[in-house]
C-alpha positions as a Markdown table, in Angstrom:
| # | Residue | x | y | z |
|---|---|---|---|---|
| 1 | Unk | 0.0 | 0.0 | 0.0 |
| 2 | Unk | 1.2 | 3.7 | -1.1 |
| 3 | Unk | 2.0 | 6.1 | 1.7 |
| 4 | Unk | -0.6 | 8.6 | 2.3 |
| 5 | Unk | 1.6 | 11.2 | 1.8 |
| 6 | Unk | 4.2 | 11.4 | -1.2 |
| 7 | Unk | 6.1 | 14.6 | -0.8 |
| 8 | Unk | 6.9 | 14.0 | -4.2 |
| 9 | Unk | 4.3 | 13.2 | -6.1 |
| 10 | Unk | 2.0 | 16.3 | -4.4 |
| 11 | Unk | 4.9 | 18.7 | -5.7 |
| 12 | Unk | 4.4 | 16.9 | -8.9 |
| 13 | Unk | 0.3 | 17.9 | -9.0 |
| 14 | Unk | 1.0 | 21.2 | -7.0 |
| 15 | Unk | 2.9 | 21.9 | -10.4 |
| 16 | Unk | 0.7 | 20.5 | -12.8 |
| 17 | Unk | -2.3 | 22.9 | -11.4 |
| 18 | Unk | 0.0 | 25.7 | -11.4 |
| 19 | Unk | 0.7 | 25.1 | -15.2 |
| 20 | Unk | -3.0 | 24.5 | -15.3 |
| 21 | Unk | -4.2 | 27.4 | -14.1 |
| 22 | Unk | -1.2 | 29.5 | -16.1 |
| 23 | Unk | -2.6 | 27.9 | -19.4 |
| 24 | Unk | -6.0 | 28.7 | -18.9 |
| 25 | Unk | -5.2 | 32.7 | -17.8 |
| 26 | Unk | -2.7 | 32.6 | -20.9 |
| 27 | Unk | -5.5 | 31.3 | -23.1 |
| 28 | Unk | -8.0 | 34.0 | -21.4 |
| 29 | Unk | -5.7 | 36.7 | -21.9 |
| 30 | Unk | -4.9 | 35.7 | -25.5 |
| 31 | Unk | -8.8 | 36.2 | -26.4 |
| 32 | Unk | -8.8 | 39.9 | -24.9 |
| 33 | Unk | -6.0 | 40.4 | -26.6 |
| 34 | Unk | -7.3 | 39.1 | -29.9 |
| 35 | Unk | -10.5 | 41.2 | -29.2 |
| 36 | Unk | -8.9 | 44.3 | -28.2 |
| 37 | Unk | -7.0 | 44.4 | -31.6 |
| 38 | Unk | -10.5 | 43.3 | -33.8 |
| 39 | Unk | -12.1 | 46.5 | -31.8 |
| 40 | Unk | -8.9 | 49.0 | -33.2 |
| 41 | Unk | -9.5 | 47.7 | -36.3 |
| 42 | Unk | -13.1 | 48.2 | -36.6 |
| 43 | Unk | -12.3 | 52.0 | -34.8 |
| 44 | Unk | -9.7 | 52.4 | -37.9 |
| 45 | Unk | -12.0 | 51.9 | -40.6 |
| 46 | Unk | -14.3 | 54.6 | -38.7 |
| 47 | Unk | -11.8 | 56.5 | -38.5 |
| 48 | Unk | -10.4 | 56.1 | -42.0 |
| 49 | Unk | -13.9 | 56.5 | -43.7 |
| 50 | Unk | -14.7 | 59.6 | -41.6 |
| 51 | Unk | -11.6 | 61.1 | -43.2 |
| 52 | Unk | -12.7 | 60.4 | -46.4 |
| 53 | Unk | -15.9 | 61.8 | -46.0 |
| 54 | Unk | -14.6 | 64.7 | -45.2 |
| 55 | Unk | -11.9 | 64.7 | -47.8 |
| 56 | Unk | -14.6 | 64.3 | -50.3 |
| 57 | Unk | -16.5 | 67.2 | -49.0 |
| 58 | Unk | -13.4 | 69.7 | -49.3 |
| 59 | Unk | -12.6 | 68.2 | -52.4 |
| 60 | Unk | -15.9 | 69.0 | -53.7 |
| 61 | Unk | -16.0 | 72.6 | -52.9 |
| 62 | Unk | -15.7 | 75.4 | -55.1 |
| 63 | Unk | -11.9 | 77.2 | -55.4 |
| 64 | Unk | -11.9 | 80.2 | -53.7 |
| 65 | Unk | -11.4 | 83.4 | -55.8 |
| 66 | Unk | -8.6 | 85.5 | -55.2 |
């Protein structure tokens, strides 16, 4: 029969729920990360198109006279 106690192996699952719990918090920070960037690029193309616009509307104005 095993001992009770294994000093051993419970270092050896202390560790392995460590890495455990570091995976899953890598994995969670990996998705906000991922979605952070997806919301800069959806503010970019608001950003960009706005400029447009209003490139187009200058554009489209009449020359001033001198």
């Amino acid at each position: 029969m095993p001992p009770l106690f294994d000093p051993t192996r419970d270092r050896h699952a202390a560790a392995a729920l460590r890495l455990r719990a570091a995976r899953h918090r890598f994995d969670r920070s990996t998705a906000a990360l991922h979605q952070a960037a997806l919301a800069h690029i959806a503010g970019q193309r608001v950003a960009s198109a706005t400029l447009r616009a209003a490139l187009d509307r200058l554009a489209a104005r009449p020359a001033p006279s001198l």
